[in-house]
C-alpha positions as CSV (number, residue, x, y, z in Angstrom):
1,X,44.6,-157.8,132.7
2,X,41.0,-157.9,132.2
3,X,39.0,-158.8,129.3
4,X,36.5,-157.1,127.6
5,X,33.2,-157.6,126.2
6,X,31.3,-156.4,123.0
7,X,27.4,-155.3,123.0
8,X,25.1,-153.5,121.3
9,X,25.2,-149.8,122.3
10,X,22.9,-147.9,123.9
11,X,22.5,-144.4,124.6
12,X,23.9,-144.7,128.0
13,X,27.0,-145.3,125.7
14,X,27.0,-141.5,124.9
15,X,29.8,-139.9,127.1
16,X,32.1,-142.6,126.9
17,X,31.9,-142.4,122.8
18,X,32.0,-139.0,123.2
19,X,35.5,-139.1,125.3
20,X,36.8,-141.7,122.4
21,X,35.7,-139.6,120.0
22,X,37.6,-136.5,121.1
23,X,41.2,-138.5,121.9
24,X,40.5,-139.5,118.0
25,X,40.6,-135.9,117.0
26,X,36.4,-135.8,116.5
27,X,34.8,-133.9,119.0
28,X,31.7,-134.9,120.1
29,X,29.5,-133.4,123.3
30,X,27.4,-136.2,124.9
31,X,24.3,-135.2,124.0
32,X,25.4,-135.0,120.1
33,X,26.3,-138.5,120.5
34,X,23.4,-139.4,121.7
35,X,21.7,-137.6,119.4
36,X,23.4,-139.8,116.7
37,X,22.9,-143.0,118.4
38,X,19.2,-142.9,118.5
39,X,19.2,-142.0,115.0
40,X,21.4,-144.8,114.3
41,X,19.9,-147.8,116.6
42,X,16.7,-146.6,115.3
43,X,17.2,-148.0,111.9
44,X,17.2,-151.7,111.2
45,X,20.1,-151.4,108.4
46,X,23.0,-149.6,111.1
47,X,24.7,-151.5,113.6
48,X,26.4,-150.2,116.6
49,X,28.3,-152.1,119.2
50,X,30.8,-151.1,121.7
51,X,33.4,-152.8,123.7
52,X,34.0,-152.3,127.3
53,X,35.9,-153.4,130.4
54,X,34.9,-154.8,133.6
55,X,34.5,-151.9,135.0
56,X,32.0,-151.0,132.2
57,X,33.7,-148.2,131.1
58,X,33.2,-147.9,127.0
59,X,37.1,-148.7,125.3
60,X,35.9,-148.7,121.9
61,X,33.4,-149.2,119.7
62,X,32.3,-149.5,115.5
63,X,29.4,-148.7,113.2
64,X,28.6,-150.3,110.6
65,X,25.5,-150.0,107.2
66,X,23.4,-152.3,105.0
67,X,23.6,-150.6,102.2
């Protein structure tokens, strides 16, 4: 098996948090993700990373606040 690596996202991110999103039971389209991540990596206090594979498909990923 493969490792996997963990970077900050970006809004290329979008469909593949979108897909994770959905098999969590929150649906997301692409563009609403997207939507949400510029917000997000816009602002110094959130923090976004995602994990991926080697294939650079997105497995996983967190958010987190200063607040």
């Amino acid at each position: 098996m493969s490792g996997a690596s963990i970077r900050r996202a970006s809004g290329d991110d979008a469909p593949g948090i979108a897909a994770l999103s959905g098999e969590l039971g929150y649906p997301a389209t692409a563009p609403e993700v997207a939507e949400r991540l510029a917000r997000l990596l816009s602002d110094a206090a959130q923090c976004v990373r995602v994990a991926g594979n080697d294939a650079g498909r997105v497995i996983g990923w967190i958010h987190a606040a200063d607040q």
